[in-house]
N, C-alpha and C positions, 0 to 999 in steps of 0.2 A: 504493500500500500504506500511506504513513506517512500519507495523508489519511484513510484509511478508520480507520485505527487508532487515530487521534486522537479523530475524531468518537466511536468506540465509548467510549474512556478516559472520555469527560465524564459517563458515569452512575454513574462508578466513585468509590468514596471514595479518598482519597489514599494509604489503607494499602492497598487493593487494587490500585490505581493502579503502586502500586511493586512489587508481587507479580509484576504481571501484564508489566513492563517489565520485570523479574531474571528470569524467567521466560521471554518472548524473546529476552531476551540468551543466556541459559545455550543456549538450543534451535539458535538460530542456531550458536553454537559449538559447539556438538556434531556437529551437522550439516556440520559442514566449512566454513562461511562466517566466520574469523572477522572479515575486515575490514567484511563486512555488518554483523558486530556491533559490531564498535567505532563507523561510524558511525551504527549505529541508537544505539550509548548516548549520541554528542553532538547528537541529534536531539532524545532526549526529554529531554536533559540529567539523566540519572542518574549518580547517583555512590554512591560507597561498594560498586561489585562487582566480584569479580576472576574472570577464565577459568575455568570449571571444569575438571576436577574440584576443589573446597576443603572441606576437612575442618573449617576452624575458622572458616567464615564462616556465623554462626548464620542470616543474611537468605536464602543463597544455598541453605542446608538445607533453608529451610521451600519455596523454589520447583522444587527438585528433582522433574524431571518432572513438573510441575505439568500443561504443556499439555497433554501425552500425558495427563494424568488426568482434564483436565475434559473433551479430544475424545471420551474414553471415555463420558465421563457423556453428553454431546451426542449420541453414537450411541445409544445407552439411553434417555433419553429422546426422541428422534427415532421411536425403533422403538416408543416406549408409545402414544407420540400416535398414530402407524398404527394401533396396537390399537384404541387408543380411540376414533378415527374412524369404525372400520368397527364399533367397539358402536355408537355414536350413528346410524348409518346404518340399522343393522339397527335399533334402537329408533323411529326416525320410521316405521319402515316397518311397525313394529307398530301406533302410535299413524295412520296411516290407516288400516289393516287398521279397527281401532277405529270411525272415524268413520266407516268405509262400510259399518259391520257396521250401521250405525242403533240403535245402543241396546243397554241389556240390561247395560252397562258392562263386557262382558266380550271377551276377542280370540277372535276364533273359531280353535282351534289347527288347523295343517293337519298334524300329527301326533302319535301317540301320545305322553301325557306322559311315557311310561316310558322316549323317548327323551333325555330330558334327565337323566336316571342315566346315571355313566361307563359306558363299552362296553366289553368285551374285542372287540381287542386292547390293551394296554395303549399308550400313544405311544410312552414309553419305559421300561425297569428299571433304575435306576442302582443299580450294584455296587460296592463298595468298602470298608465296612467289615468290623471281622471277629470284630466283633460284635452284638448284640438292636442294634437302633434304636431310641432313647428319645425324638425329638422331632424335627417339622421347623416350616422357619421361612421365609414365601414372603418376598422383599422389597415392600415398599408402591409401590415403581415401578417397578424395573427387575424385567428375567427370572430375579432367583438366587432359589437357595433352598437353604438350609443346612438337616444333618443333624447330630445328635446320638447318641452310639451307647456302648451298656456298654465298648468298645477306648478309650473315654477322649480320642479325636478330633473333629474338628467336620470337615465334607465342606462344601465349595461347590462347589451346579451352577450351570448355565444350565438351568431346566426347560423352556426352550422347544424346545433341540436336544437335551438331555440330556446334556450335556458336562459329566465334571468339569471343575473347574477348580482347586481347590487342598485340602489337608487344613492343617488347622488342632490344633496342638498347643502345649501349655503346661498343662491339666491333668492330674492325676495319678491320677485315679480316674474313676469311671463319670459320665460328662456328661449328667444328665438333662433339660435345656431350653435351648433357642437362642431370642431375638427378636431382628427390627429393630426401630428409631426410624424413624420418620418424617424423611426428607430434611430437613436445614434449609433458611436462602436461598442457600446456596452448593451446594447437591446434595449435600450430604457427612450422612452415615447412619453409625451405630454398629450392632454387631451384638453383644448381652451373650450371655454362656453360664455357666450357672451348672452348679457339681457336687459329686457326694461329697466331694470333698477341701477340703471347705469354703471354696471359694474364688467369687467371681464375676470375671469377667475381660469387657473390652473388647475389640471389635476395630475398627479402621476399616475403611473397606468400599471402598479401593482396591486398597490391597496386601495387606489383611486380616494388618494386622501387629495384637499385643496392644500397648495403649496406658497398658492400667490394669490 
């Protein structure tokens, strides 16, 4: 384990490096191993963290469920790339379709174009607010997509199962627009929502706590 986990640290900079080391450490102890932690901290020789839970340990705040957050991102994008494997799959298989059509630069379709307009039945109806809906917002990678609704709440699904997964409140009046940002290099994505109460607000998009 501690061979493997070395090798991985070395593409890490030093500030992630110690993220990603208080970070094991805290997991381990939570998990009921604390002597695996202690000697995992004189292995990597880390200093400056103490047992969680700590209230006033500004380094130990910032890696608070970290793992659990990036395993998450890891599942998310794991399940994009299955998506997107099987577009590229189906895309080669257009582009021979192509070359065997001999010419003409066009695919020959084997079904009506009007089947690529949505169908009823719909996949899913997600219910929940309880009022007009004023905006939605797909994520650029993973399966969420937030709502926007005159109730002055923000809805996160999963649009793939149709799952809420949380409501989102902080403003005061009708929330007329949600976006995401594009993932940085760390996976991490903001999700802005703007509204009549003259506010625009942030969210991060793990715990979809407001930031700003």
């Amino acid at each position: 384990f501690f061979f493997f986990f070395f090798s991985f640290i070395m593409v890490l900079t030093k500030r992630q490096k110690t993220q990603l080391d208080s970070a094991v450490y805290e997991y381990l102890h939570l998990s009921g191993h604390p002597e695996l932690a202690e000697k995992f901290v004189e292995e990597v020789k880390l200093s400056g963290v103490t047992p969680p839970p700590v209230r006033d340990d500004p380094l130990q705040s910032k890696v608070t469920g970290l793992l659990e957050k990036k395993w998450t991102t890891i599942l998310r994008l794991s399940k994009k790339k299955s998506e997107l494997e099987a577009r590229v799959r189906s895309l080669e298989a257009e582009v021979a379709e192509l070359q065997a059509s001999g010419g003409g630069g066009r695919i020959r379709r084997t079904r009506d174009a009007s089947n690529s307009l949505p169908q009823q039945p719909p996949a899913h109806v997600l219910k929940g607010h309880r009022d007009t809906v004023t905006s939605v917002a797909f994520h650029p990678v993973f399966t969420l997509m937030a709502s926007s609704s005159d109730d002055a709440t923000i809805k996160i699904w999963d649009y793939e199962t149709g799952k809420f997964e949380k409501t989102l409140k902080g403003h005061t009046d009708v929330v007329q627009k949600v976006a995401f940002s594009m993932p940085n290099e760390d996976g991490e994505s903001l999700l802005a929502s703007c509204a009549a109460d003259l506010t625009i607000k942030l969210w991060e998009t793990h715990e979809f706590a407001c930031i700003k």
